[in-house]
NULO-483327 format. One record per residue (C-alpha): residue number from 1; residue in one letter; chain; x, y, z. Coordinates in steps of 0.02 Angstrom, whole numbers, always signed. Example, Ala and Ser with C-alpha at 12.3 -4.5 7.8 and 13.67 -1.06 7.14 Angstrom:
REM NULO-483327
   seq   type   mol        u        v        w
     1      A     A     +615     -225     +390
     2      S     A     +684      -53     +357
END
This chain:
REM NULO-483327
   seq   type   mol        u        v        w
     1      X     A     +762      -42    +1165
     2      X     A     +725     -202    +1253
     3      X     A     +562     -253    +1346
     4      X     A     +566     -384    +1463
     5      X     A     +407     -477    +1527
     6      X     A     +443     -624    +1647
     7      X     A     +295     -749    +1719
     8      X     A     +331     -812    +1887
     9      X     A     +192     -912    +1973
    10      X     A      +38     -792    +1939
    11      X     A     +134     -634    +1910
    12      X     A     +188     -546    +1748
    13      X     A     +314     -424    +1789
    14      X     A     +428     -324    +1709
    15      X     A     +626     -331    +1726
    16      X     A     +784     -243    +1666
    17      X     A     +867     -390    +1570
    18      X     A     +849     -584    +1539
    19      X     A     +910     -679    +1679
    20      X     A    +1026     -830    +1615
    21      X     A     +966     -931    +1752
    22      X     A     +781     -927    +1652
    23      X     A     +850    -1032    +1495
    24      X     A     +916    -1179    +1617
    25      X     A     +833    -1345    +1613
    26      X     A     +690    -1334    +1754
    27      X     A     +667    -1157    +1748
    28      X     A     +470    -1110    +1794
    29      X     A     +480     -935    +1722
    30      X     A     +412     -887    +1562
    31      X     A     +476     -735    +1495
    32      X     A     +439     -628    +1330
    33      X     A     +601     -513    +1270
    34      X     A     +558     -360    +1150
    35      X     A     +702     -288    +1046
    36      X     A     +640     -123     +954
    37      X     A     +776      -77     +831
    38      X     A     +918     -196     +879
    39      X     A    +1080     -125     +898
    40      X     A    +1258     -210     +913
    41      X     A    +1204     -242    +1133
    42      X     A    +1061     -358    +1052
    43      X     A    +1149     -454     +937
    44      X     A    +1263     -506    +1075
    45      X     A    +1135     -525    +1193
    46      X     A    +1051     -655    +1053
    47      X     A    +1216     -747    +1022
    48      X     A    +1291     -748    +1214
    49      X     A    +1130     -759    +1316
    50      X     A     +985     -839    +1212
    51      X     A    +1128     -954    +1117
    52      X     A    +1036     -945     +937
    53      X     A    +1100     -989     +784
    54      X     A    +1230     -865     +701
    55      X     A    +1109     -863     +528
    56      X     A     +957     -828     +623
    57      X     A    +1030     -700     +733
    58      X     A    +1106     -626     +548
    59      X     A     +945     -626     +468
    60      X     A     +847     -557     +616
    61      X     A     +940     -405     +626
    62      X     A     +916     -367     +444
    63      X     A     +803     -263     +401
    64      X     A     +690     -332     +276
    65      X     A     +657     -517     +238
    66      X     A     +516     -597     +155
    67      X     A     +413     -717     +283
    68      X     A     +484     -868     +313
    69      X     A     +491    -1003     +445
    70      X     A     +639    -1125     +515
    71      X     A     +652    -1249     +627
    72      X     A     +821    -1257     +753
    73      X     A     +861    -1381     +859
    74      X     A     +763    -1266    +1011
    75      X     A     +676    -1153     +947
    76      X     A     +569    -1099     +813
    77      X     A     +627     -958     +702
    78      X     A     +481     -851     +614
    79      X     A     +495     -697     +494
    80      X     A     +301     -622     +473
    81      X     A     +256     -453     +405
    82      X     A     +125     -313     +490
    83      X     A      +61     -170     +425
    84      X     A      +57       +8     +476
    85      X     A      -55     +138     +390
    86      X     A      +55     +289     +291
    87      X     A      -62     +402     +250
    88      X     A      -68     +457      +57
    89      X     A      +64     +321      +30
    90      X     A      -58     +179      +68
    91      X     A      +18     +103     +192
    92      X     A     +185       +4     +251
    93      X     A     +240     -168     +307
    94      X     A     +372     -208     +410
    95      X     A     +438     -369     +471
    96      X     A     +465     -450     +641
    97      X     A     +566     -601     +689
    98      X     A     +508     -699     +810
    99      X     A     +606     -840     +931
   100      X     A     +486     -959    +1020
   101      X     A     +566    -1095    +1119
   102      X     A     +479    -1194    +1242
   103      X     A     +486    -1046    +1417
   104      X     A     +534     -907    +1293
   105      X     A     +474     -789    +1172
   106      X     A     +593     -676    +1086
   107      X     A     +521     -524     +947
   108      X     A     +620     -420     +860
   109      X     A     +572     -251     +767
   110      X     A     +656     -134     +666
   111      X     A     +505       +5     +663
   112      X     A     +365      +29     +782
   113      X     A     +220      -96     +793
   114      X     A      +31      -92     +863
   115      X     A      +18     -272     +858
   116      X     A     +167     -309     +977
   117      X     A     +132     -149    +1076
   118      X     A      -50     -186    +1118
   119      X     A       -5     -366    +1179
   120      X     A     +131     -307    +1273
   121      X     A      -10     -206    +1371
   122      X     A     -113     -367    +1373
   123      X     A       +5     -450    +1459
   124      X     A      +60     -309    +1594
   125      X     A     -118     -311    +1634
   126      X     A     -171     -489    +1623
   127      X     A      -57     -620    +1700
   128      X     A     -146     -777    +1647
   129      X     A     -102     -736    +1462
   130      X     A     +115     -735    +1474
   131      X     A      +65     -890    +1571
   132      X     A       -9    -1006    +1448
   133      X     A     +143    -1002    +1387
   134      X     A     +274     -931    +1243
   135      X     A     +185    -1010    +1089
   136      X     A       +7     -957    +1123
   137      X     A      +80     -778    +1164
   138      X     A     +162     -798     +972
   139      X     A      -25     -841     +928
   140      X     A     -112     -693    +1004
   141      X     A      +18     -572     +925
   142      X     A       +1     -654     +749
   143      X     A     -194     -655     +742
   144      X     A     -173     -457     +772
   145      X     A      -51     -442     +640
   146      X     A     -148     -518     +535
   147      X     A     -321     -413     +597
   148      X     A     -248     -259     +554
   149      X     A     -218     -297     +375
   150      X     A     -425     -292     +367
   151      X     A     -425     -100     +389
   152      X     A     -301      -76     +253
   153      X     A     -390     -176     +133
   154      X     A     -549     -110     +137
   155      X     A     -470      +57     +123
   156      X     A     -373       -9      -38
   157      X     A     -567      -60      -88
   158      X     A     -637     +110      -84
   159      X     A     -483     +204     -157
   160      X     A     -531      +86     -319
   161      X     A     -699     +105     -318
   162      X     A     -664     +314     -314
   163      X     A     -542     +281     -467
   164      X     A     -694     +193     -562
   165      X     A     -806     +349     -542
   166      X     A     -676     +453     -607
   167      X     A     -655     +368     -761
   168      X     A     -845     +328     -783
   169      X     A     -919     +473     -712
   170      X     A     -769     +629     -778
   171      X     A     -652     +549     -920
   172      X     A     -609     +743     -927
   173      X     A     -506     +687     -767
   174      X     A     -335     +593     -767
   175      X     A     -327     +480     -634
   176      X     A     -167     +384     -704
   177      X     A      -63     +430     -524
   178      X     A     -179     +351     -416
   179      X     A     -190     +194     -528
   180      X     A       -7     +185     -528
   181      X     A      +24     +199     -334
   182      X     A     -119      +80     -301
   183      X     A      -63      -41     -413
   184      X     A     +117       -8     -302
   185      X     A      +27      -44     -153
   186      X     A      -77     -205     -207
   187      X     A      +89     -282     -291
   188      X     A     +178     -247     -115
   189      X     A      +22     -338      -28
   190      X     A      +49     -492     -136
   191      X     A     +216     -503      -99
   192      X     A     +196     -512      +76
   193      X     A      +39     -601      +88
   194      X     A      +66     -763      -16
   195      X     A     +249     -822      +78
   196      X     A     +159     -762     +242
   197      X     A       +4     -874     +204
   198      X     A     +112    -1017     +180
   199      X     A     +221     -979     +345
   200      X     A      +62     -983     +456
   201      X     A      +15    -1136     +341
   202      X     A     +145    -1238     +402
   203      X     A     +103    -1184     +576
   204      X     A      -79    -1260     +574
   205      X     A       -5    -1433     +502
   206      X     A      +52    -1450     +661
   207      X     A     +256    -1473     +587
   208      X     A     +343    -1419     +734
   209      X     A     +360    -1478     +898
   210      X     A     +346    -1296     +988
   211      X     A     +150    -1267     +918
   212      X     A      +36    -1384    +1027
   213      X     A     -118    -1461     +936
   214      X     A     -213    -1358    +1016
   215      X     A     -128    -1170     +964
   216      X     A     -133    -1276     +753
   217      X     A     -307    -1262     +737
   218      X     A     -297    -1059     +796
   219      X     A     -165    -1039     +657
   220      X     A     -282    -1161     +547
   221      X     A     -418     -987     +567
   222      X     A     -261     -875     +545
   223      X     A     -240     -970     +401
   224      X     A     -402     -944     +332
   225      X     A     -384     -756     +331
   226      X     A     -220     -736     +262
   227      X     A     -294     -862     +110
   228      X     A     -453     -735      +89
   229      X     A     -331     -584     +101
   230      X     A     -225     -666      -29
   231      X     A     -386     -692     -149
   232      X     A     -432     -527     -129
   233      X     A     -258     -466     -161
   234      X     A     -284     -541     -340
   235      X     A     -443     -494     -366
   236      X     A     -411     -306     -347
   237      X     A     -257     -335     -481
   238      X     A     -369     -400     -593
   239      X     A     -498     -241     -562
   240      X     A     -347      -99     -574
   241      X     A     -269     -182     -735
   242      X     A     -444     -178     -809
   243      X     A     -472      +13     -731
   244      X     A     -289      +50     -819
   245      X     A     -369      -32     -971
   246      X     A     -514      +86     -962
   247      X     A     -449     +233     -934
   248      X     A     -337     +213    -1080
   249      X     A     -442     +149    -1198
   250      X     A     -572     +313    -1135
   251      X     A     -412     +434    -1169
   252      X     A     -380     +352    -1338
   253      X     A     -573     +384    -1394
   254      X     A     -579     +543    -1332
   255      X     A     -417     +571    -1432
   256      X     A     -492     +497    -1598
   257      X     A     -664     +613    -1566
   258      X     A     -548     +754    -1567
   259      X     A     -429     +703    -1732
   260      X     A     -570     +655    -1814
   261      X     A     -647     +838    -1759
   262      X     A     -507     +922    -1841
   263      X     A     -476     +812    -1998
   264      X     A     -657     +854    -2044
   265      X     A     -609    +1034    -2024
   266      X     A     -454    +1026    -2127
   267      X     A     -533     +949    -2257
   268      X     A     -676    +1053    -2264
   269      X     A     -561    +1193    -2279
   270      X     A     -432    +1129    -2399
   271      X     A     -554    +1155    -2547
   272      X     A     -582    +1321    -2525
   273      X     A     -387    +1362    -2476
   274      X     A     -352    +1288    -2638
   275      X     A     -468    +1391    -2767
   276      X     A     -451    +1554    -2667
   277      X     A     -268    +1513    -2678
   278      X     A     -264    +1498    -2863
   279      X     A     -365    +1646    -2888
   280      X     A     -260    +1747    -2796
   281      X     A     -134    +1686    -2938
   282      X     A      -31    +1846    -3051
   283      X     A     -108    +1754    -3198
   284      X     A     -256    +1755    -3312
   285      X     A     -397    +1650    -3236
   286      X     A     -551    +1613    -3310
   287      X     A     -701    +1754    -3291
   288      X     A     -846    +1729    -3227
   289      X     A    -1013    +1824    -3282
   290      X     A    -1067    +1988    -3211
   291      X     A     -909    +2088    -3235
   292      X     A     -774    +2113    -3111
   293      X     A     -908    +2170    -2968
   294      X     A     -995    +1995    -2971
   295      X     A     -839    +1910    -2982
   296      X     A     -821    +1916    -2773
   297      X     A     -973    +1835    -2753
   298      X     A     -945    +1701    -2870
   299      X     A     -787    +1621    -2778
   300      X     A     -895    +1648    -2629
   301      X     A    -1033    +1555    -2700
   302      X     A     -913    +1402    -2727
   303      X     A     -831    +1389    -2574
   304      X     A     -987    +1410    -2486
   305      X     A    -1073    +1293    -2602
   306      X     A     -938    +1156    -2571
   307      X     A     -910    +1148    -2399
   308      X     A    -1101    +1138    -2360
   309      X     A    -1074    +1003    -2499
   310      X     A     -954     +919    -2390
   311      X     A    -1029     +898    -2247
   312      X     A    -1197     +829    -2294
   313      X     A    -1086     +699    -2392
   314      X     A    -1003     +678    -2207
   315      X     A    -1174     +676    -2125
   316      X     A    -1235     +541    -2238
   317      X     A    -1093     +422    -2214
   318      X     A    -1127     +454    -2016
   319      X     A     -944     +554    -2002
   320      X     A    -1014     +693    -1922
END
């Protein structure tokens, strides 16, 4: 599906297509294209009409690729990541390509995306915003990329701070799943933070010809947030490794309580087991006195005599 914004004079307005005439030297219109899963009609349309580079037009209509930035002779080719809440699954990130040449802006995006749909509706309501041209329009749609990954963070936050009462407050409970998915979803954060942090770094170094001074120091804040999503990205691996750590090392002494529980058992019993054993023996045992009434009582005696032995020997060294 393609969405076609085009600035002239004062007036955003929509249109059908991209009108050659737009990319000819002199043009005054400013126009924003948005391809929502590109099909074989948009790869021509970026290799006939815009004229980009066979690689970038290849790697834009793949469907995942780490964030990256290039440099072509007209444009400025950008790969950045947003996010999209999933619901039990944490969430999602999925990237979009971006063109920006010095009338044009050109997204591409293989799933659905709040960040690119809301500032489409900016600019069908505002004019004044597709008119200060292509690369602050790249700028507005980045800094709400980059906004919505504040949501999913904090959410991350609390799932880990819910894990921590369930191993502190009910070891009875195993919450080894939800340790595993968040440590899925915090490893998937990291790996699309840190190359994205460096992408918009270049961008506020002021590297490229398309980004005006004044749009580097916007990225320069843009910047900043990616570096302190980055840092906490980190700091919550360090917290769920030690949480895994916990909760194993709470299973493992709940498992020794228990073994040690029933060792003390069996070998309270095995004394006992063994001289009823051998007096249940087809062989001629020692007698004890009282005649073959008191004889009962006797074994009983012993047995009871040496497990209540036992244990205060178990109580004094502090087994029990």
């Amino acid at each position: 599906m393609l969405t076609v914004l085009v600035q002239r004079g004062d007036v955003t307005e929509r249109a059908k297509a991209v009108d050659p005439a737009w990319l000819k030297a002199g043009a005054t219109e400013i126009f924003w294209a948005d391809i929502e899963m590109p099909g074989e009609a948009d790869q021509r349309f970026l290799a006939d009409v815009m004229h980009f580079h066979e690689l970038s037009v290849e790697d834009a209509l793949a469907q995942t690729h780490h964030p990256k930035i290039e440099a072509y002779e007209n444009y400025l080719y950008v790969i950045l990541h947003g996010i999209q809440p999933a619901g039990k699954r944490g969430f999602d990130t999925a990237d979009i390509d971006f063109f920006i040449g010095q009338n044009y802006l050109v997204t591409i995006r293989h799933a659905p995306s709040r960040s690119v749909q809301e500032q489409l509706e900016v600019c069908a309501r505002h004019g004044h915003v597709l008119a200060q041209g292509s690369a602050s329009l790249f700028q507005r749609i980045v800094d709400r990329m980059v906004d919505h990954y504040r949501p999913e963070i904090d959410k991350i936050e609390d799932r880990i701070e819910a894990i921590e009462r369930k191993i502190f407050e009910d070891p009875k409970r195993n919450p080894l799943k939800e340790i595993l998915l968040i440590k899925r979803d915090i490893a998937l954060l990291r790996r699309v933070a840190l190359p994205q942090r460096d992408a918009v770094g270049r961008l506020a170094r002021r590297e490229f010809s398309q980004i005006p001074d004044a749009l580097a120091y916007r990225f320069r804040d843009i910047h900043d947030h990616l570096v302190q999503i980055t840092d906490e990205a980190l700091f919550f691996q360090d917290r769920v490794t030690g949480l895994l750590d916990a909760h194993l090392s709470s299973q493992s002494n709940r498992l020794n309580q228990v073994m040690k529980v029933l060792t003390l058992i069996a070998t309270i019993f095995m004394p006992p087991t063994v001289l009823a054993s051998m007096f249940g023996m087809n062989v001629t045992l020692p007698v004890f006195p009282g005649g073959g009434g008191a004889q009962f009582w006797w074994v009983l005696s012993i047995i009871v005599g040496m497990s209540a032995g036992m244990i205060w020997l178990f109580r004094r060294q502090d087994w029990l």
